[in-house]
N, C-alpha and C positions, 0 to 999 in steps of 0.2 A: 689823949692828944695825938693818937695814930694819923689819926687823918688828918689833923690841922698841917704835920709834918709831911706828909704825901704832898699835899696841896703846893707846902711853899718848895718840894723837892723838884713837882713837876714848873712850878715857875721858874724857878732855875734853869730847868733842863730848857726851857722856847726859851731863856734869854741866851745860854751859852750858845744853842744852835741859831739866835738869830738870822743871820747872816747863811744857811742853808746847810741841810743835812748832810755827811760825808758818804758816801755809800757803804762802808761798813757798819755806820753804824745804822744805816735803815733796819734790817733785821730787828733789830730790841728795840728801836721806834715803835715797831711795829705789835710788837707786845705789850708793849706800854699805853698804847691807843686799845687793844683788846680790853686792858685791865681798867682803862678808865670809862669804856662804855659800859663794860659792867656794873663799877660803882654807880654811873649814870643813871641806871636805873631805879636804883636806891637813896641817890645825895644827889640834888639838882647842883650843888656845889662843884663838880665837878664836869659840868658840862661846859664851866669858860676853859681852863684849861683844857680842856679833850678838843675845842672850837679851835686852842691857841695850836695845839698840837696838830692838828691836821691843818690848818693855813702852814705850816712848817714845809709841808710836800707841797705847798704851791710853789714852793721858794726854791730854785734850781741847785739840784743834788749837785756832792762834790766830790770830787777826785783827785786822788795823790798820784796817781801813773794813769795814762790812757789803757793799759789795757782792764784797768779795774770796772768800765764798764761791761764789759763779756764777764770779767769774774763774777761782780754781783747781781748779772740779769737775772737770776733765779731769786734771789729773793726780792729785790727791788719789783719785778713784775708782781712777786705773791703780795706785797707789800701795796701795790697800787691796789690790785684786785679787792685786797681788803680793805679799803675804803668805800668800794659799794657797798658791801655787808654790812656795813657800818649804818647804812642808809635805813636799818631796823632799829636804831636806836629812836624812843619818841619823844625825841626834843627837833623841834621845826630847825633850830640853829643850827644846830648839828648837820641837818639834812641838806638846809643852805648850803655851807661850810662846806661842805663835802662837793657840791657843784662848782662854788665858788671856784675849788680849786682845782676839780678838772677844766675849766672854763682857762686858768691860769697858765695850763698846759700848752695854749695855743697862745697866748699873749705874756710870754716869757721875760719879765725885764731883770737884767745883773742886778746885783744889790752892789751899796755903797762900796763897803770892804768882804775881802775872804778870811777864809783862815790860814792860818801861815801855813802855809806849804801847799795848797790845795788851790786847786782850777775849778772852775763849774765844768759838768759834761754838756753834750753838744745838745743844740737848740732841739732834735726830734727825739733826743732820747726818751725821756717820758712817754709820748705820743706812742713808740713802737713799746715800751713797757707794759702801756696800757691794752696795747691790741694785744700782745702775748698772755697779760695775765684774764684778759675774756672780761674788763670791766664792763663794758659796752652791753654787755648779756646783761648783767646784774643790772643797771641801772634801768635796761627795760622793765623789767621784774619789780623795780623797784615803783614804779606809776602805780601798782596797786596799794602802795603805805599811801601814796599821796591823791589819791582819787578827790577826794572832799578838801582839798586843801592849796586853793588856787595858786598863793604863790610859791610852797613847795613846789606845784607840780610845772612852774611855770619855769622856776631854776635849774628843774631836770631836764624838762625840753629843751634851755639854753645846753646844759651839758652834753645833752646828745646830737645836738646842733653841729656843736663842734664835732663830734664822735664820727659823726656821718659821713664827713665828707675823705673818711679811708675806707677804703673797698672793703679788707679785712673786719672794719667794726660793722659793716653794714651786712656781711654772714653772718654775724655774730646775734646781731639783732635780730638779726630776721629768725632764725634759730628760736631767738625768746618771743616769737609771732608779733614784733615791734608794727610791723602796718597798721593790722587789725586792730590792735592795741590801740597807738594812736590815733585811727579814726572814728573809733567807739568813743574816744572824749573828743571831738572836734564839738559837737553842737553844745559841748557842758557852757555853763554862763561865765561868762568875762567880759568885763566894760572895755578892756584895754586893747581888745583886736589881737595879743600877741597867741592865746594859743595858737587857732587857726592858723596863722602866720609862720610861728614854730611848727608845729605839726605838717603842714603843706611842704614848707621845705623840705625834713627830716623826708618826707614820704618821697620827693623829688628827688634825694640824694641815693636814696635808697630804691627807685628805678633805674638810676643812670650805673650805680656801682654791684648791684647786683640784676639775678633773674628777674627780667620785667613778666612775665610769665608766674614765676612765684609771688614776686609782688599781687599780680592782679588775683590771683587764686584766694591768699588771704583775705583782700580787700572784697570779695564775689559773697561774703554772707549777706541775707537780709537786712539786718541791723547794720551793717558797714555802709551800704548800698542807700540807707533810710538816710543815717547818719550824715552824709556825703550829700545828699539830695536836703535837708532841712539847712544845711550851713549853707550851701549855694543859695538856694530862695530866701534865704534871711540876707546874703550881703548882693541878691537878684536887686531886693524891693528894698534896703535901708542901708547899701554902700555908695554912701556918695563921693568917698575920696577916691583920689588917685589908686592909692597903692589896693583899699577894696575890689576896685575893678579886675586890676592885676591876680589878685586874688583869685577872684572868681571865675579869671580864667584858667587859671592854672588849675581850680579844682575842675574847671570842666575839659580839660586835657585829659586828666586822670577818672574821668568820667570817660571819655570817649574809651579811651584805654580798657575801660569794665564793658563794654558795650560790645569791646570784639572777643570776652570770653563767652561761648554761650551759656556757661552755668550762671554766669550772675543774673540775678532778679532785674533787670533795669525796667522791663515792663511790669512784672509783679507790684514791683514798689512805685510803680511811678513815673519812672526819674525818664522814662524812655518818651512817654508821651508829653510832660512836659519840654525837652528837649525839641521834641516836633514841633510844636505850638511855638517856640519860641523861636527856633527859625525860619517859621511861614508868616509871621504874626504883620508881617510891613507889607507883605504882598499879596496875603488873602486876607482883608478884612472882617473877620468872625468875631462875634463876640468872647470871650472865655474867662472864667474865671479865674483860672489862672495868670492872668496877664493883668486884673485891674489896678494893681498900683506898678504897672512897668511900662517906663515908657522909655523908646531907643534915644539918644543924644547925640549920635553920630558922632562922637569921641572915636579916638585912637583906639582904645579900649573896647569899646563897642564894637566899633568896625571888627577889632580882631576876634572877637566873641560869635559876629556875626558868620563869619568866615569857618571857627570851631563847630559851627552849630551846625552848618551845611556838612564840614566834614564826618561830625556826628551821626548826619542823616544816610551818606554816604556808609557806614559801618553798621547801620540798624538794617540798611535793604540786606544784606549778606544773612541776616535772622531770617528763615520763614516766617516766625511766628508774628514777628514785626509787621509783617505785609497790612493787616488790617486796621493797624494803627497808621500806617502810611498814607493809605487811603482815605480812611473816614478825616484825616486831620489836612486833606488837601495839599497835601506833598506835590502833585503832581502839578496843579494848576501854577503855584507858589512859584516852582523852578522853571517852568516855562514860560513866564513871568520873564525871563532874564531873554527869552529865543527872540530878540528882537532887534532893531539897532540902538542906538543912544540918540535920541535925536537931539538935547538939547546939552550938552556934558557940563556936568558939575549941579545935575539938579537931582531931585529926591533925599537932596542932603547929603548924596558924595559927593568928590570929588569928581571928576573924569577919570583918573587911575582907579581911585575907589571903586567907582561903580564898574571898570571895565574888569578890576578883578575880581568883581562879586558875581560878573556875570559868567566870566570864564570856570570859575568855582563851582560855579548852578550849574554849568550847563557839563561838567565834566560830573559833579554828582547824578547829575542826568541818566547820563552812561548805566550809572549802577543801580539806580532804582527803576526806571523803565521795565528791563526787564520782568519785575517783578510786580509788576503793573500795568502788565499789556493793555487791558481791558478799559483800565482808566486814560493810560495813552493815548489808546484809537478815542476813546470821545470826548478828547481834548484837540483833537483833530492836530494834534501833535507833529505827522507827517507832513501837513501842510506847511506849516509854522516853520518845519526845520528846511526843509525844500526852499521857501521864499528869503528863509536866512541865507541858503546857502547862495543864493542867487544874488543877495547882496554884496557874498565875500570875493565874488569876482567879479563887480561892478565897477562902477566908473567912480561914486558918488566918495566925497572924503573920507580921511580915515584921524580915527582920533586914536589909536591903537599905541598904549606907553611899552609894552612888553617887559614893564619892570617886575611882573610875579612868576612863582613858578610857572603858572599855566600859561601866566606869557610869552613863555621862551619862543623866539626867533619871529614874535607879533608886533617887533616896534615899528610904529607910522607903516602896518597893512593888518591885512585882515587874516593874515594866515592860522595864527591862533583861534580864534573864534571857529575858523573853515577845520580845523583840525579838531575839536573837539565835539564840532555838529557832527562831523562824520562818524566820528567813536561813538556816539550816539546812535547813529544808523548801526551803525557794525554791532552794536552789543544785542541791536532788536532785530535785524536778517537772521544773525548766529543761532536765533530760537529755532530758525526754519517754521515760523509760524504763518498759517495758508494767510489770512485776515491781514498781517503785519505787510508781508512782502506785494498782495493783490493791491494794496490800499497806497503803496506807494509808485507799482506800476500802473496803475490807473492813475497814478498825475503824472507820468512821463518821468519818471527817477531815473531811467536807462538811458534816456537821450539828456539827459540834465548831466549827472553823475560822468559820463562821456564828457559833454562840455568842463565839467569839473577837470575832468584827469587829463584834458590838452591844455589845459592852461596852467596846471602844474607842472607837466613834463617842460612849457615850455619857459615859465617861472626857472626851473633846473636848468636850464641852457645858460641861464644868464647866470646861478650861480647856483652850486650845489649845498642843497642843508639838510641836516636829518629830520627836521620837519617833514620838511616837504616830499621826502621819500617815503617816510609813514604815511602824507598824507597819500601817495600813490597808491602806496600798498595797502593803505583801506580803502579806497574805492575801490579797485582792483578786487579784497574781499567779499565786498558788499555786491558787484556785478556776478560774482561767481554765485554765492547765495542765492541773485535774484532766480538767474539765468537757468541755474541748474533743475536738469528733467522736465522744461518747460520749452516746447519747441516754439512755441512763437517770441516769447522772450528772443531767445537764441537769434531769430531771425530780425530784430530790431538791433540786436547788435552787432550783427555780422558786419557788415562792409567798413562803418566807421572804426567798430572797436578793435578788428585786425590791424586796420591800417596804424591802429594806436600802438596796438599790441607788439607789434614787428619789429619798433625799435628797440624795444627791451631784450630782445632775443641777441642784438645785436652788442650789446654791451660789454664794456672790454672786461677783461679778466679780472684785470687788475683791480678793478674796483671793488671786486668782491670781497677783497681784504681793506679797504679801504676803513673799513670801521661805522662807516656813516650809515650805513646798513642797507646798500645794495644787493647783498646776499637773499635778504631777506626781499628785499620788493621782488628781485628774479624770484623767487619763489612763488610769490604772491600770482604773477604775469603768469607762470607755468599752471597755477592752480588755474586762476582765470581763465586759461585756454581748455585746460580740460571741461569746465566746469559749461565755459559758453560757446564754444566751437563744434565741439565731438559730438555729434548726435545728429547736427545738424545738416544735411548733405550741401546745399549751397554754400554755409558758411566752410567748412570744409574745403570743399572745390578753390572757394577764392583765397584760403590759405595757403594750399598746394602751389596755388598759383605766385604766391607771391613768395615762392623758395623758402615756406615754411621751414618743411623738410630737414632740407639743406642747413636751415638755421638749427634743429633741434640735435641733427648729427653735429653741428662743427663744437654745440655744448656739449654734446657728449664724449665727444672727441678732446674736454678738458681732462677727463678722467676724474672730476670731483666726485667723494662718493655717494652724498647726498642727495646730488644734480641727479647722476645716474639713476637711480632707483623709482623719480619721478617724470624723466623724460620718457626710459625705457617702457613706463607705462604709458604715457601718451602716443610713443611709436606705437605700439601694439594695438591701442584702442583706434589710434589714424587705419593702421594695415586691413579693418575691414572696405576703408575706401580702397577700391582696385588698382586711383592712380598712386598711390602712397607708396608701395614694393618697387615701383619701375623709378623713383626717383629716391628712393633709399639706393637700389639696384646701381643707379648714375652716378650717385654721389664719390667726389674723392677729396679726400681730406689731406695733410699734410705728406710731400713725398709721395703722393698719387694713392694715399692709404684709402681700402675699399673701406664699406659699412660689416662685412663679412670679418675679415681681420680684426676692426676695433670690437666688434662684438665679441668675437674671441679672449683677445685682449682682456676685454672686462669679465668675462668667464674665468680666464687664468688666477687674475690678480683678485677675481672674489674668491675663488678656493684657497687661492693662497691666503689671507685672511680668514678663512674660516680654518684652517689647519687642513684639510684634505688631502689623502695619504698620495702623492705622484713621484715616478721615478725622475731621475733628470730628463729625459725625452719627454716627457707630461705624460706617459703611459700609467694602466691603473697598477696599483699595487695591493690592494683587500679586493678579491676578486668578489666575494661574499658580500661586503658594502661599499661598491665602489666611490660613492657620490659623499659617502656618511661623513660630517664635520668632525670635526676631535671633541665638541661644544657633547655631541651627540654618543659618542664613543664612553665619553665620564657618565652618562647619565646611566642611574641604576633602572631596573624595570619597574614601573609606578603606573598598575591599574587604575585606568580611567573610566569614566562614563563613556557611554555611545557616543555621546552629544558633547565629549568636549574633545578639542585636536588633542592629539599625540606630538611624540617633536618633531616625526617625519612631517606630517602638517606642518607647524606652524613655522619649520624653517622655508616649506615654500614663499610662506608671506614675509620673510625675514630679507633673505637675501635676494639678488636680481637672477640668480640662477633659470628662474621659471618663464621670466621673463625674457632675457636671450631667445630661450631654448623655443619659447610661442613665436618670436620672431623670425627665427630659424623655421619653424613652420611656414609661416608666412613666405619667405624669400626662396624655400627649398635648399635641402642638403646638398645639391651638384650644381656642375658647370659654374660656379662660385670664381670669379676673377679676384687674383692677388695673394693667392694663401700658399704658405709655404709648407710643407710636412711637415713640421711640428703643428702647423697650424689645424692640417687634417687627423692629428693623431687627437687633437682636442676636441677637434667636429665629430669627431666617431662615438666621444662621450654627451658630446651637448645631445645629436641623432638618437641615442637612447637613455634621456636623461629620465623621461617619464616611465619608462619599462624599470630602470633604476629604483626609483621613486616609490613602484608597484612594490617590487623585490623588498624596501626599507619597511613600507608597511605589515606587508609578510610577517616580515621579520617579526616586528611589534608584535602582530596578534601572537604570533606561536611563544612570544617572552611569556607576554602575558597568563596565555591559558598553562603554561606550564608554572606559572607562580598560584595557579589555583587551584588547579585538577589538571589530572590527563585528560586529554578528547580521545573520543571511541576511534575505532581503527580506521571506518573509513574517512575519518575528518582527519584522520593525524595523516594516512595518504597522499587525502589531499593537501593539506599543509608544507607535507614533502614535497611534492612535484610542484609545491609553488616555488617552494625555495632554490628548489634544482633548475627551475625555468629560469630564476635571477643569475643563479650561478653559471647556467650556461649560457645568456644573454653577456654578463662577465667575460668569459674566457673566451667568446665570438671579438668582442671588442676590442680583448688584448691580441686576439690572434688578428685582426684587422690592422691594429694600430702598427704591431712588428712588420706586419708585412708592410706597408705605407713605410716604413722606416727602410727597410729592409731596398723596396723599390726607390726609395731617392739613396741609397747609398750604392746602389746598384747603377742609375742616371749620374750619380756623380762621379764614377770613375770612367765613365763612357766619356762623359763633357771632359773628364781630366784627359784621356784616351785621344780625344781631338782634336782636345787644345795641344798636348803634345804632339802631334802629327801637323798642327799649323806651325808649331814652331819650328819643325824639322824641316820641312818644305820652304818657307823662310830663309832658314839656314843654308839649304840646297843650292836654291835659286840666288842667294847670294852669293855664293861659291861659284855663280855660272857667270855669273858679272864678271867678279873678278878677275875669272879665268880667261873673257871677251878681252877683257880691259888690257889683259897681258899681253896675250896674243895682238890685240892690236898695236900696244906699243912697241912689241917685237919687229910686225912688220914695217910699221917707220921709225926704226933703229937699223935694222937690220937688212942689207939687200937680199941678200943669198935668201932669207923667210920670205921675201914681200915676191922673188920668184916662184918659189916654191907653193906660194898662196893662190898666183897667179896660174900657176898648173893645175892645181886643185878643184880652181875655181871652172876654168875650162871645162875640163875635166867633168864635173857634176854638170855644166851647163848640154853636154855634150851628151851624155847620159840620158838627162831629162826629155832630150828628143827623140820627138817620135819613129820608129824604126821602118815604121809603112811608107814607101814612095807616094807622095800627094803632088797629081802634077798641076803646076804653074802654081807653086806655092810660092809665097813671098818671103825672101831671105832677111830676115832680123839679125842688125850685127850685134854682139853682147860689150863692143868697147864704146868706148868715148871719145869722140875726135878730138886731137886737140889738146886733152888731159897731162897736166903735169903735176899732178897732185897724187899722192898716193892715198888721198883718205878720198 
């Protein structure tokens, strides 16, 4: 009668703890559940009580002092944990029982009464119990008891439902390969729609709260990828509810999702080209197999599916191997399909919004599959298409434009959105530099077109500024540069208009640049532009100069930005083979009367300064040896290279504006230089032999090098020597230059000091003589006995001053005043 007495021991024990376990005594709950699975296996008898005992952990733990939850976490957590375990027991009710009551976890209600003295603990305790003791692992683990056994495994999926939606159980899971897992039973059979449904979300929870990257890597086997693809075309062709739809979007999310790893099979198995076919399927009419029992409703759902599909498409062009599928299934025709206006809104079954966001959709997938479809592009005569769109968006004709989607931002009632994403189109197929793409859209006038585009957006910006509208500058602006460049007759189509366009840009206040809206960037764009369609050109050229190009490129450079600098300083130098470009660099003065000479300077200082470059405080050298060398360049160990690839003394030429100055300075000449002060010249003496420097740096490099390999024979190491001694004495020429330039203005300064001391003494003198006048006169009208005595004086010298030679019938000049009763 052992066991009859177990049995009514353990009813006892679920009637005393009705009302909820205390936390001490979890632990020997916990053993008692061990002892009764085992008998379980042996006495089905003991599988209600073992049911009763674990509904008990549904029922909210209890405590005598708050801090008894921290005391019993330890076993309380092992205590949960082993309720997955438990999940081996093979009684269905049991397994139930066991979800039931993590399911309980989340929907926690008080019981009637406690026990005397005893609170429940708080609402998350369990929840964090359950993530510490790693239940969430186990019960993934546990879908392999319940494979064959639908509603088992349907009470698991509820439990880990719940599970999911903590970050911590969804490491956990994923640890027990829970994606994989669950998308291998997505397509098992159930009437009731909830696997799939369970399963989709659990995988949803578990992209958002963990690595979407490790998610997609599990999900990327064949059989996951099959799996995935059979439940989508089952609730494709036989979901007709609502929440199916929803469904089947969200698995085709998570499809796209697979689409941007390239390991996954999505063309192998299928799932890629049916994806194609299904978002051309309204706009190229082909027959397919795939499609005969699907037909679009134009629902909410559909429209949003339609929209997945296109984004889809957009994430397959980034595949090479995709490209042939894109093709042969009419991708190209399909989304060109959308290059057109609306002429009649709210027909083909959407709405007006609908359709303008399915076009905006198309036509920015556009962008990314073109490129990888030139060939189908051009004989879809695509450039046409986009050209005559474009010429609607600055038209006269109405606008139905709602700008409620992403792609609509800043399109409501005009056409801007549409104009901005035809042009990203252009831009992603110029960017190829391909001869066919860019010939075929100058032969319809795209320069003179694209031109009219970018004045009526500049002048769109006058009336108000948006960052639309400044991308869309700065892509035409790209797209003119692309056309234009290494083709002089291009060049010579845009010249007179497109300066005049160009010019304002140059102009543009500082401020904006921080503005945010991204003025930075379109100056950029303008800058490229000008190199790209001006420079080469001699007329275009000439009429830039003329129109105080120049002048504009210094007053930017003259901002000191560093980025600006690097790309104007290049456009100076590539202008400086025009002859009149030096005489109005030469003219130019900037703020305080500052020369071009000076600011260049300037920018030489402040980039050594940044690069670390060893100078004393007068800017003299200080490593006679490497004068020029960065500190970037100083850390670097010796690291033999190929012939064929630069060294760092190379590639710091392309780095810094250093090379650049220093060619300009060529250009303008070392002397008779207006504006520059001795230190200015102690820095000119280093720019003047920046490239003998340069020589010296490489030097250097070879003789590292061959000493990290072999010695060279005697007459190479010779010469090696005297190259290094030329650097070094080209060095100490400089420095002796520089002292003495120093040497001579502190010598000019005490001369200037010298003179100006000597004005002010003179000053001083001649003030002294006033004074003196000023005395003296007042003495004589004070004073009678002085103002005689003045009076003799004066005679006196009058008397003197004549001449002593008898001159006859001279005429007698008398030296008083008749009359006079004034003594002044």
């Amino acid at each position: 009668d052992l066991e009859k007495e177990q049995l009514k021991t353990l009813k006892k024990l679920v009637k005393h703890f009705e009302t909820g376990l205390p936390l001490k005594a979890i632990a020997q709950i916990s053993k008692i559940l061990n002892l009764c699975a085992e008998k379980t296996n042996e006495q089905e008898a003991f599988t209600e009580p073992l049911c009763e005992l674990i509904k008990l952990f549904g029922l909210p733990f209890q405590k005598k002092k708050s801090s008894d939850e921290g005391s019993y976490s330890f076993e309380v957590s092992q205590s949960i944990a082993q309720l997955g375990y438990l999940m081996r027991v093979p009684s269905s009710q049991v397994k139930i029982q066991i979800c039931k009551c993590v399911v309980s976890f989340y929907n926690m209600e008080l019981p009637g009464k406690l026990l005397l003295g005893y609170q429940p603990t708080s609402a998350n305790y369990k929840i964090q119990m359950a993530e510490v003791g790693g239940l969430a692992e186990t019960l993934v683990l546990s879908l392999a008891l319940v494979e064959n056994q639908l509603t088992e495994k349907l009470w698991v999926l509820k439990a880990l439902q719940h599970l999911s939606t903590s970050g911590e159980n969804c490491r956990l899971m994923m640890k027990a390969q829970a994606a994989s897992r669950l998308c291998l039973y997505l397509n098992g059979a159930d009437p009731s729609g909830q696997l799939v449904f369970r399963s989709s979300d659990i995988l949803w929870n578990l992209l958002e709260n963990t690595s979407k990257e490790e998610v997609v890597n599990q999900l990327s086997s064949l059989e996951c990828v099959h799996a995935l693809k059979e439940v989508f075309v089952d609730l494709l062709m036989h979901g007709f509810r609502h929440s199916d739809r929803q469904l089947r979007n969200d698995l085709l999310v998570i499809a796209t999702l697979l689409a941007e790893n390239p390991a996954a099979p999505m063309i192998e198995s299928g799932f890629a080209k049916l994806l194609i076919v299904l978002a051309t399927c309204t706009e190229v009419k082909l027959p397919n197999p795939l499609l005969k029992s699907f037909k679009l409703t134009y629902s909410y759902e559909d429209f949003e599916m339609k929209k997945l599909l296109f984004n889809a498409i957009g994430v397959l062009s980034k595949d090479p191997s995709a490209a042939q599928l894109l093709s042969e299934n009419d991708v190209m025709p399909a989304l060109l399909y959308y290059v057109k206006l609306n002429q009649k809104p709210g027909c083909h079954g959407w709405s007006a919004a609908q359709y303008e966001e399915l076009q905006l959709h198309a036509i920015a997938v556009l962008a990314s599959v073109a490129p990888v479809l030139v060939d189908k592009y051009l004989s879809c005569q695509a450039n046409t298409l986009l050209l005559v769109f474009l010429e609607w968006c600055v038209g006269q004709d109405p606008v139905f434009g709602q700008g409620n989607s992403f792609h609509g931002t800043g399109g409501r009632g005009n056409k801007l959105a549409q104009m901005h994403y035809s042009l990203l189109v252009l831009r992603s197929l110029v960017s190829l530099y391909d001869d066919a793409v860019n010939l075929n859209l100058c032969d319809q006038g795209a320069i003179s077109q694209l031109l009219d585009i970018l004045k009526y957006a500049v002048n769109k910006s006058k009336e108000k500024e948006d960052a639309i509208l400044l991308e869309i500058q700065a892509d035409i602006l790209f797209i003119l540069s692309a056309l234009c460049e290494n083709d002089l007759h291009r060049k010579e189509l845009f010249r007179y208009e497109g300066i005049d366009i160009l010019i304002p840009f140059m102009k543009m206040e500082p401020k904006k640049l921080y503005s945010g809206l991204g003025h930075n960037f379109l100056l950029f764009s303008a800058l490229d532009c000008l190199w790209s369609c001006i420079i080469g050109c001699d007329i275009a050229e000439d009429y830039f100069i003329e129109r105080q190009g120049i002048f504009l490129l210094l007053d930017l450079l003259a901002l000191k930005e560093k980025k600006l600098c690097n790309i104007i300083l290049g456009i100076l130098v590539e202008f400086c083979d025009n002859p009149k470009t030096t005489l109005h660099i030469s003219t130019w003065r900037g703020k305080k009367h500052q020369t071009a000479a000076n600011l260049l300077i300037q920018l030489w200082r402040q980039e050594e300064l940044d690069l670390g470059v060893r100078r004393d405080r007068y800017g003299r050298i200080v490593d006679i040896k490497r004068p020029i060398a960065t500190s970037f360049q100083k850390q670097q160990k010796v690291i033999p290279v190929p012939a064929n690839c630069p060294s760092f003394a190379i590639m710091e030429i392309s780095e810094s504006i250093r090379a650049k100055v220093y060619s300009l300075f060529c250009k303008l000449g070392f002397e008779n230089l207006p504006g520059l002060s001795a230190k200015d010249f102690v820095t000119l003496a280093i720019i003047q032999h920046y490239i003998d420097f340069k020589v010296g740096e490489v030097w250097s490099e070879i003789c590292a090098e061959l000493k990290e390999e072999f010695r060279p024979v005697t007459p190479d190491e010779e010469v090696l020597k005297d190259a290094s001694k030329l650097s070094e004495d080209t060095g100490k020429k400089v420095a002796d230059l520089q002292t003495e330039v120093l040497e001579s203005q502190h010598r000019q300064e005490i001369q200037e000091e010298e003179k100006t001391y000597k004005e002010i003494q003179a000053t001083r003198t001649q003030r002294e003589m006033v004074n003196k006048s000023w005395e003296n006169f007042l003495t004589r009208t004070s004073n009678f006995e002085a103002l005689k005595k003045a009076k003799r004086l004066q005679e006196t010298a009058i008397e003197t001053s004549r001449s002593k030679a008898k001159i006859q019938n001279k005429p007698d000049h008398s030296t008083d005043i008749e009359n006079l009763h004034t003594t002044v």
